[in-house]
C-alpha positions as CSV (number, residue, x, y, z in Angstrom):
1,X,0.0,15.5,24.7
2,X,-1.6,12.5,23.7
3,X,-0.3,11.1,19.9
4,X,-3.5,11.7,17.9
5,X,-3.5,15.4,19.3
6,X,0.4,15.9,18.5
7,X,-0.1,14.1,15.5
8,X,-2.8,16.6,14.4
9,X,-2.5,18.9,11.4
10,X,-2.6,21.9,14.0
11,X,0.7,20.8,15.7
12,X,2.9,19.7,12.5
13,X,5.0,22.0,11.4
14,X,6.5,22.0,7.8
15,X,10.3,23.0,7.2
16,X,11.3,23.3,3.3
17,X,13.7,24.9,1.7
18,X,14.9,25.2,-2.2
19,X,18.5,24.6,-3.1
20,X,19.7,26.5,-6.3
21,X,20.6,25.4,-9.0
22,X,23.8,25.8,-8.3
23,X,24.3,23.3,-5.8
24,X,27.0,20.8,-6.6
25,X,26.6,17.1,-7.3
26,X,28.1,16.1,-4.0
27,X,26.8,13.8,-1.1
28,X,27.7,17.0,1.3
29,X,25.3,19.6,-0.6
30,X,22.5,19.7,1.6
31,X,24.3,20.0,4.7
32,X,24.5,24.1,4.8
33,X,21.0,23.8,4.3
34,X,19.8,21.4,7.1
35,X,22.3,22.6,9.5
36,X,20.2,25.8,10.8
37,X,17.1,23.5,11.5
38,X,19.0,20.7,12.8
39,X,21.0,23.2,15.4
40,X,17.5,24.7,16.3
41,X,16.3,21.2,17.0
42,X,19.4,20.1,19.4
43,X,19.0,23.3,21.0
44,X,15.4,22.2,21.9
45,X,16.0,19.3,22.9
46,X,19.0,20.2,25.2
47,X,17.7,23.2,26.5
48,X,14.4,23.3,25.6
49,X,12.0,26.7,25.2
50,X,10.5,28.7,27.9
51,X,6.4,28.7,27.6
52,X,4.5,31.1,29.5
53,X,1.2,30.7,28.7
54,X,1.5,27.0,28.9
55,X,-2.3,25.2,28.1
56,X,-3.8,24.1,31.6
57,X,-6.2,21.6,29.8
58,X,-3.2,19.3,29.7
59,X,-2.8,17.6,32.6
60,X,0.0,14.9,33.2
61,X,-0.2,12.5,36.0
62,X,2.0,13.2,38.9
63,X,3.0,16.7,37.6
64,X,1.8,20.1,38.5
65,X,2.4,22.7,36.2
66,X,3.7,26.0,36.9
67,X,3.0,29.7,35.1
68,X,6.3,28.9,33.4
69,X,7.3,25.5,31.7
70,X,10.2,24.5,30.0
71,X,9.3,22.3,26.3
72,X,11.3,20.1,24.1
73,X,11.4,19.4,20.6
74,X,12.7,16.4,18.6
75,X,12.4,15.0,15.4
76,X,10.6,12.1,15.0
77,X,10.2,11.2,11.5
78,X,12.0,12.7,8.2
79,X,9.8,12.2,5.0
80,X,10.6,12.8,1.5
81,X,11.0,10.9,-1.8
82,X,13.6,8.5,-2.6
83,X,15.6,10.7,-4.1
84,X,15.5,13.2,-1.9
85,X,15.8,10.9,1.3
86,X,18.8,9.2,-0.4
87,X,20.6,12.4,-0.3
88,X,19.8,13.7,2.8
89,X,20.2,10.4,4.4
90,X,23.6,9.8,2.3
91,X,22.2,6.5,0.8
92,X,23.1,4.9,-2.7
93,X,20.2,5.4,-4.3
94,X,20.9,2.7,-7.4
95,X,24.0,0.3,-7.8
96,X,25.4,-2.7,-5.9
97,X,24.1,-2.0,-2.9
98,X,21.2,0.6,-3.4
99,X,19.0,-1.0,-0.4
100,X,19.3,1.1,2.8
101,X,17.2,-1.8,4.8
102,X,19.7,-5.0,4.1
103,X,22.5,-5.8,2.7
104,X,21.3,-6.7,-1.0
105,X,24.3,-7.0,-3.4
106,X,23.4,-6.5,-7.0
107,X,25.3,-8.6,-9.6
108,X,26.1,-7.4,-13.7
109,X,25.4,-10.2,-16.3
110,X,28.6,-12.1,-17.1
111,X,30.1,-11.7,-20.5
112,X,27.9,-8.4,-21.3
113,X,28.0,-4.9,-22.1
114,X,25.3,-3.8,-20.2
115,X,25.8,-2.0,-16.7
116,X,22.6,-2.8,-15.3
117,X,23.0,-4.3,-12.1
118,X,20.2,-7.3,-11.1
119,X,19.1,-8.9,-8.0
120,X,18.6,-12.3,-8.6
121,X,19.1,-15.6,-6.8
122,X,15.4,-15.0,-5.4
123,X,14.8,-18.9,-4.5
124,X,17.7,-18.7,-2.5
125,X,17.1,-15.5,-0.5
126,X,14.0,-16.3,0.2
127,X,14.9,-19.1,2.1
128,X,18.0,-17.4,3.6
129,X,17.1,-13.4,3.4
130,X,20.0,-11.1,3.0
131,X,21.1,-9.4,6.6
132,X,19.6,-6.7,7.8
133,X,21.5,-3.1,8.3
134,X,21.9,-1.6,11.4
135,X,23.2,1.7,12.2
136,X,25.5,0.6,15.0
137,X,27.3,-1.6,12.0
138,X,27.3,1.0,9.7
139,X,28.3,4.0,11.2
140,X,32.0,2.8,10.6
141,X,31.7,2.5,7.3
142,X,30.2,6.1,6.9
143,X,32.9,7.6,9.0
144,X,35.8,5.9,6.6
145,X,34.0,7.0,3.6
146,X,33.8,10.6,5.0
147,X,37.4,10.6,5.6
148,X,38.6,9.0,1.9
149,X,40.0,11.7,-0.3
150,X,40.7,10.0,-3.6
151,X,37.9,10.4,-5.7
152,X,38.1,6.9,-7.1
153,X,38.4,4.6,-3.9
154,X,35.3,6.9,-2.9
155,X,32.7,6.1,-5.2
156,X,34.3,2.0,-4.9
157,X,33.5,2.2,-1.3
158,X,30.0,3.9,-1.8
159,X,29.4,1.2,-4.2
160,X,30.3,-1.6,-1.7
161,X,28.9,-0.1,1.3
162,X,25.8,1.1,0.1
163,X,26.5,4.9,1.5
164,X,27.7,8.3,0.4
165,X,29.3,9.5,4.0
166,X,27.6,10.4,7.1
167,X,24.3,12.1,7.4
168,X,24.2,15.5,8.8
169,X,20.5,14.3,10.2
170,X,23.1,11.6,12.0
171,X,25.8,13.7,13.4
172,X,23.3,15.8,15.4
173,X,19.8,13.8,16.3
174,X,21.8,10.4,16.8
175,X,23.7,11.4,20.1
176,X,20.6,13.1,21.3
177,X,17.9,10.6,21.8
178,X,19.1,7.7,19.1
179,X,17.6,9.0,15.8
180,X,18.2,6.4,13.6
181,X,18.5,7.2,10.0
182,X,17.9,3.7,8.6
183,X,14.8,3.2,10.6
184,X,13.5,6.7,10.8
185,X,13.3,8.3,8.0
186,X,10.2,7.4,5.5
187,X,9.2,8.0,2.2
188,X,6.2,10.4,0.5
189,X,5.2,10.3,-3.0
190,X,4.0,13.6,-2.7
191,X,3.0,16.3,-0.4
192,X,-0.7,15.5,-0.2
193,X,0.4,12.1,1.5
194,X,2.6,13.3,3.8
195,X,-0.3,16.1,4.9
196,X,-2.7,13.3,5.1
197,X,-0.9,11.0,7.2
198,X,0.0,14.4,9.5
199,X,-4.4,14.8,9.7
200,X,-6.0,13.5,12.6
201,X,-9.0,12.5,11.1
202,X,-11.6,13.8,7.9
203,X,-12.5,17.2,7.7
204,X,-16.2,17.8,7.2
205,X,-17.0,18.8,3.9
206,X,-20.1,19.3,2.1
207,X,-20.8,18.0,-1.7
208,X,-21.5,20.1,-4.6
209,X,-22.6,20.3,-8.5
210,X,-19.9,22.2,-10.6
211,X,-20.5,24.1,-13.9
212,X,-22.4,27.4,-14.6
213,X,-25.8,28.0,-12.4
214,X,-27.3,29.2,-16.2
215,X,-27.8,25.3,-16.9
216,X,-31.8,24.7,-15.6
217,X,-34.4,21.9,-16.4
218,X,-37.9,22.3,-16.4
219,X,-39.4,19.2,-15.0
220,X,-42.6,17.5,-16.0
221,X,-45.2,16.2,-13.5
222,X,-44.2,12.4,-13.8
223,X,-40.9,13.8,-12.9
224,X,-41.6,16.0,-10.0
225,X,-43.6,12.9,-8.7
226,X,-40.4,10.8,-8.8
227,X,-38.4,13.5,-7.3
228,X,-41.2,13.5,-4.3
229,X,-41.2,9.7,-3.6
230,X,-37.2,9.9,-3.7
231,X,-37.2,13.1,-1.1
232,X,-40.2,11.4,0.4
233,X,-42.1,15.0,0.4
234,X,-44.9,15.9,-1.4
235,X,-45.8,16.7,-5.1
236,X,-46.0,20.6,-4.3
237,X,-43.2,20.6,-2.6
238,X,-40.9,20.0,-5.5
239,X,-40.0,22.7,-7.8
240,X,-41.1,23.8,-11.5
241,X,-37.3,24.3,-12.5
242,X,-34.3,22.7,-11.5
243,X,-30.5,23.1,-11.8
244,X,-28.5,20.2,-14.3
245,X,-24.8,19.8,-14.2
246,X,-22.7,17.0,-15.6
247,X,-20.3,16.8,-13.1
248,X,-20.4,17.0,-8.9
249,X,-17.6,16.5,-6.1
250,X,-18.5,13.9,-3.7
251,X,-16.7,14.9,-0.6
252,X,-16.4,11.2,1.2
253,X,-14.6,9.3,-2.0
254,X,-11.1,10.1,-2.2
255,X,-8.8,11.9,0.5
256,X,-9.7,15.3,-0.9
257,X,-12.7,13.9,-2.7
258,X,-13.6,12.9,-6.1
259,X,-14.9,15.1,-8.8
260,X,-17.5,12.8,-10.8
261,X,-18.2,13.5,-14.5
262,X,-21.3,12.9,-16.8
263,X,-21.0,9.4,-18.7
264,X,-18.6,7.5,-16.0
265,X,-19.3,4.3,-14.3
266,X,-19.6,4.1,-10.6
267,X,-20.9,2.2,-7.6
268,X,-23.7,3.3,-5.1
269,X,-25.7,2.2,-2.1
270,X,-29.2,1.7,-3.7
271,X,-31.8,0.1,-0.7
272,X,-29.0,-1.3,1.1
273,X,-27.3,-3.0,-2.3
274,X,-24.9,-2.1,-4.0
275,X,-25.5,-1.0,-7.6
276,X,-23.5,-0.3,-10.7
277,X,-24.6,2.5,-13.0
278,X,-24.2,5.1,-15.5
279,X,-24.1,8.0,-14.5
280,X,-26.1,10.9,-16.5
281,X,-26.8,14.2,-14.6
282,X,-27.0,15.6,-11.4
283,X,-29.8,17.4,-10.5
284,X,-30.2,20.7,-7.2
285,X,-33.1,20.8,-6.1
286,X,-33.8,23.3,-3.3
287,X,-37.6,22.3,-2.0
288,X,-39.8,24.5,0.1
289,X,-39.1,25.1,3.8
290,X,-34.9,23.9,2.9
291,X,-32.5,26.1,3.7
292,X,-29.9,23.9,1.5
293,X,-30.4,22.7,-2.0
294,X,-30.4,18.7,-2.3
295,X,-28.6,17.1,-4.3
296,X,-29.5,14.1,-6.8
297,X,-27.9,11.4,-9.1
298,X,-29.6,10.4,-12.2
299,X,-28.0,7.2,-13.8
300,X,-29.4,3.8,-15.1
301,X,-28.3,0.5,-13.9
302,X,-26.5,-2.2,-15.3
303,X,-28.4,-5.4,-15.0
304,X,-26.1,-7.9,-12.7
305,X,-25.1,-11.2,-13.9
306,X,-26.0,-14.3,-12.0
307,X,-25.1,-17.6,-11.0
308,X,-26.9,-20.6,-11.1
309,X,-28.0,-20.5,-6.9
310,X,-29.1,-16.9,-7.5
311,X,-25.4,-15.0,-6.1
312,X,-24.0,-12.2,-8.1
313,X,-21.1,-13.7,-10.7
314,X,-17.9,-12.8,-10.3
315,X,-14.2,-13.7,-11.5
316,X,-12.7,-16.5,-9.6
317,X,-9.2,-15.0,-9.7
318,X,-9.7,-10.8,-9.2
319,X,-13.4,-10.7,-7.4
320,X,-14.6,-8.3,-9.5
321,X,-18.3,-8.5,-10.8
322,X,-19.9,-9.2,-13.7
323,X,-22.7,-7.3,-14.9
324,X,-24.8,-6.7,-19.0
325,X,-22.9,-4.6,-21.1
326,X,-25.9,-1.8,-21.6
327,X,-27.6,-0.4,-19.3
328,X,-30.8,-0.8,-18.5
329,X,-33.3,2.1,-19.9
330,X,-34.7,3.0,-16.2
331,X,-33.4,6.2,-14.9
332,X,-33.0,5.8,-11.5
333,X,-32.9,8.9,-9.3
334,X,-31.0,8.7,-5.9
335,X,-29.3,11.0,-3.4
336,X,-25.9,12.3,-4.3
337,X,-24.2,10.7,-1.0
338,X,-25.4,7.2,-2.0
339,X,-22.6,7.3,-4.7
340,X,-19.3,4.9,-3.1
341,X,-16.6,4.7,-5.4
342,X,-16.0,5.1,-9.1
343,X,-15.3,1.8,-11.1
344,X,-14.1,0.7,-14.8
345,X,-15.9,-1.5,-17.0
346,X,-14.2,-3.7,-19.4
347,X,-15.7,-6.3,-22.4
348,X,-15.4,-9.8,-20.4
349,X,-17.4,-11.5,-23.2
350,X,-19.8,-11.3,-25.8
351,X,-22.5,-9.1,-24.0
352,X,-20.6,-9.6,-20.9
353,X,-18.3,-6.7,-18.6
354,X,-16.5,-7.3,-15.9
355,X,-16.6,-4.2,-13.0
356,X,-13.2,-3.7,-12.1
357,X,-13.6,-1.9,-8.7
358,X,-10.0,-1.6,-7.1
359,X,-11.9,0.7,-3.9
360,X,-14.0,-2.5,-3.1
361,X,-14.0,-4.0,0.8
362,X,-11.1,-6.1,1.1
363,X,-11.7,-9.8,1.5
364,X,-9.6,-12.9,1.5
365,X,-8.4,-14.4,-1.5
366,X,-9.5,-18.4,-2.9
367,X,-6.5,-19.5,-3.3
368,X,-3.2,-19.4,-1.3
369,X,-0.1,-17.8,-2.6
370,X,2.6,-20.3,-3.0
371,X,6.1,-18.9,-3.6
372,X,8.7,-20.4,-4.8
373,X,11.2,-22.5,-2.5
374,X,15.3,-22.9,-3.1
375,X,15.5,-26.7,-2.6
376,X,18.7,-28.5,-1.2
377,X,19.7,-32.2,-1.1
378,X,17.7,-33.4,1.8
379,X,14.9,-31.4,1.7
380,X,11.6,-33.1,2.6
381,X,9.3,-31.0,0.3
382,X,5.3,-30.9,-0.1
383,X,4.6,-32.0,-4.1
384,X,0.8,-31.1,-5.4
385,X,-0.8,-34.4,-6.3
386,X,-3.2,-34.6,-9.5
387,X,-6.4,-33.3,-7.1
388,X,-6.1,-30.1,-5.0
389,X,-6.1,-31.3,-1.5
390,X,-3.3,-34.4,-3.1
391,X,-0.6,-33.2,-1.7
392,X,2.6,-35.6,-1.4
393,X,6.3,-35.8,0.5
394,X,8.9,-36.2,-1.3
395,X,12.4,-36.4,0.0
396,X,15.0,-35.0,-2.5
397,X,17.7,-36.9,-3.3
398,X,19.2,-34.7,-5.8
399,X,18.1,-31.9,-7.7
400,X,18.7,-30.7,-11.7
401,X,19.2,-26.9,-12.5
402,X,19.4,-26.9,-16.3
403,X,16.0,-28.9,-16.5
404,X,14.6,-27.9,-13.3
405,X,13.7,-30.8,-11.7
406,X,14.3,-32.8,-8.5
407,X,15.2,-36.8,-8.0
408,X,12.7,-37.7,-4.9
409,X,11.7,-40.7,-2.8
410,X,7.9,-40.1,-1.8
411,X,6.9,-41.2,2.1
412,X,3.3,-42.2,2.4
413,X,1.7,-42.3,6.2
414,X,2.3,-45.2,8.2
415,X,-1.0,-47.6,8.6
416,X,-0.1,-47.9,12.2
417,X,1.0,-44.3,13.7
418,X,-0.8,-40.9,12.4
419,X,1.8,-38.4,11.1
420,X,4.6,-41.0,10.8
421,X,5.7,-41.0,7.0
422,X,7.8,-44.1,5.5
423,X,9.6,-44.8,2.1
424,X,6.8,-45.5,-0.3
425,X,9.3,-48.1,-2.5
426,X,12.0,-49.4,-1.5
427,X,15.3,-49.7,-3.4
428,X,16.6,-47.6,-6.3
429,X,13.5,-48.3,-8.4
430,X,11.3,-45.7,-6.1
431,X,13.3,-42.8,-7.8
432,X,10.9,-40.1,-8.9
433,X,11.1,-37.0,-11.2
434,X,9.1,-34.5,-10.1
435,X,9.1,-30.8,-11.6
436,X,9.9,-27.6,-9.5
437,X,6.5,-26.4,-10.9
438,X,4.7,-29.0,-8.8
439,X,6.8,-27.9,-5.7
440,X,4.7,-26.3,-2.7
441,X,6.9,-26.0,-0.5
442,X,9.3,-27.1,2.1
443,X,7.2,-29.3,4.7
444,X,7.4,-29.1,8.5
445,X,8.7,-32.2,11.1
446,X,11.6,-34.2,11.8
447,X,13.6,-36.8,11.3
448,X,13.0,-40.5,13.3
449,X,15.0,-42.4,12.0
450,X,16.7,-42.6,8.6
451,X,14.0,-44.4,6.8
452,X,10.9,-42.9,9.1
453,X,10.0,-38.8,9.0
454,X,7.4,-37.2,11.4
455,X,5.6,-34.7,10.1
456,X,4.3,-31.4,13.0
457,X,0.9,-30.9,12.8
């Protein structure tokens, strides 16, 4: 079975259960529960389960299938939320070490009564990240907390180690086939993700108005003519009386879809462009010779804001639009299934709103992310000169934490070889102070000679 078909909502198979609220507060409280299913899956997997009626559209290479075939199960992924997945997983899920992917080791704030633990030192790990987990490292460190029966040195260990004891989901799928409970397991904020990532692709759905059918319009004849030229039918065609609601479900926006009300802001293909409007009704029209009714926006536009070479204005930092703060007093009328995405308009300035669409296509940003570097004596590091491509090296000769700065020596390119850098000045006086705001990064080469630095291009 290929992985889209297996993957498909068909073949997924959903195991919950409901502890009471009984349960203790103890790392081993799920155990009773999950042991049934996890005995049922080492069973399949081992053994396997006899299929008679065994699908002959699936055809593997090399194999010939029989009237009877053997099948086995396995668990491949375990979702839940963190808390949940912290207990079945037997994780710390706060504290020292709450991070089940690396070793991060929270500190408390010296000389303080609070007993929130931080992660700081981010410069610094950064640079030199924090070492990964692994389960082969681990699963000592879960054994001797399983087998510690004072209370106290317990929770000290859990603390350190970053675990409660040893999964149940360990003990059984490990052995088997190497299920690995810091790699497999995932996390779900809620059950309509987890079905959504389990559906092989979108169902077909069909859009509709909702509110009561008692809600009519009768239309005038400038109206019915509009209607026609949308539909691109004829005059007659169109009906006397038409069905008004103030909100529709647009099947294609959303996972599930998107319910649309009366008096919200959204964006929609109008010829080919994309348009932001108010919406005002929805209108159902069902024509002569239809079967189905159709299904129609109507919603004004909001005249778009532009810059001097004619392209549409837009925020330099967040990409989103700009467009006139009222709408213009044309009603456009459009097909329900032109509408994209729904957006928010906030004031921008006097007159002015800026459409912030979060559904928009992704592009790539103007500016590049610079994060912040831990620098060490000897560093050659990349300074932003006073223009934007001005960038200068700088090789740090020592560095101040209280004001946060670094002594350099800047290296300019030799006049005679391309990418060879030299001392700028020479002698003490060619000591610079340069702030760890101006700071880039850490640049790229090597080391000539002690006064001559090549940089990799």
């Amino acid at each position: 079975m290929t992985k889209n078909d297996r993957n498909h909502v068909e073949e997924v198979y959903v195991v919950g259960f409901i502890p009471c609220y009984q349960v203790p507060n103890l790392p081993e409280a799920l155990d009773p529960f999950l042991q049934p299913l996890l005995q049922d899956i080492s069973r399949g997997f081992i053994d396997g389960f006899k299929v008679f009626s065994y699908p002959r559209e699936i055809e593997v290479e090399g194999y010939q299938t029989g009237e009877e075939e053997t099948v086995c199960v396995l668990l491949l992924c375990w979702t839940a939320d963190h808390p949940g997945q912290c207990e079945c997983g037997k994780f710390l899920n706060q504290g020292k070490s709450g991070c089940r992917r690396c070793k991060m080791v929270g500190k408390l704030l010296e000389n303080s009564t609070n007993t929130h633990v931080y992660y700081g030192e981010n410069r610094y790990h950064f640079r030199y990240p924090w070492e990964e987990r692994s389960i082969e490292s681990s699963v000592e460190d879960m054994f001797d907390i399983d087998r510690e029966t004072r209370v106290s040195i317990c929770k000290a260990m859990s603390s350190t180690k970053g675990f409660t004891g040893t999964s149940i989901l360990h003990i059984y799928l490990y052995p088997l086939y190497g299920f690995d409970i810091l790699k497999h397991l995932g996390f779900a904020s809620s059950a309509e993700i987890a079905h959504m990532q389990s559906e092989k692709g979108p169902q077909t759905r069909r859009q509709f108005l909702l509110g009561p059918v008692s809600k009519v319009k009768s239309l005038s004849l400038n109206e019915r003519v509009k209607i026609a030229d949308t539909l691109d039918i004829s005059a007659r065609e169109v009906p006397a009386v038409v069905f008004v609601s103030s909100k529709a479900s647009l099947s294609d926006v959303g996972y599930q879809g998107s319910v649309v009300y009366k008096g919200e802001n959204v964006i929609a293909d109008i010829n080919g462009h994309e348009t932001v409007l108010l919406i005002c009704n929805f209108l159902s029209i069902r024509c002569e010779g239809t079967e189905r009714a159709t299904l129609l926006t109507v919603a004004p536009s909001y005249p778009p804001l532009t810059t001097e070479d004619g392209s549409q204005a837009s925020d330099f930092w967040s990409g989103f639009i700009k467009v006139k703060a009222e709408p213009g007093s044309e009603q456009l009328l459009f097909p329900l299934d032109c509408v994209k995405r729904k957006v928010i308009l906030y004031n921008y300035d006097d007159g002015v709103n800026s459409v912030v669409d979060y559904q928009r296509q992704a592009r790539q940003l103007p500016y590049t992310i610079i994060f912040p570097v831990y620098i060490e004596c000897g560093d050659m590091l990349s300074i932003q000169g006073e223009h934007l491509h001005d960038i200068w090296f700088g090789h740090v000769q020592s560095i101040d934490h209280c004001q946060r700065t670094v002594d350099v020596f800047f290296f300019v390119e030799s006049s005679r070889h391309k990418n060879l850098y030299v001392r700028e000045t020479q002698g003490r006086h060619g000591r610079n102070t340069v702030s760890w705001h101006s700071v880039i990064g850490i640049a790229s080469g090597e080391w000539i000679s002690h006064t001559q630095w090549r940089k990799k291009e």
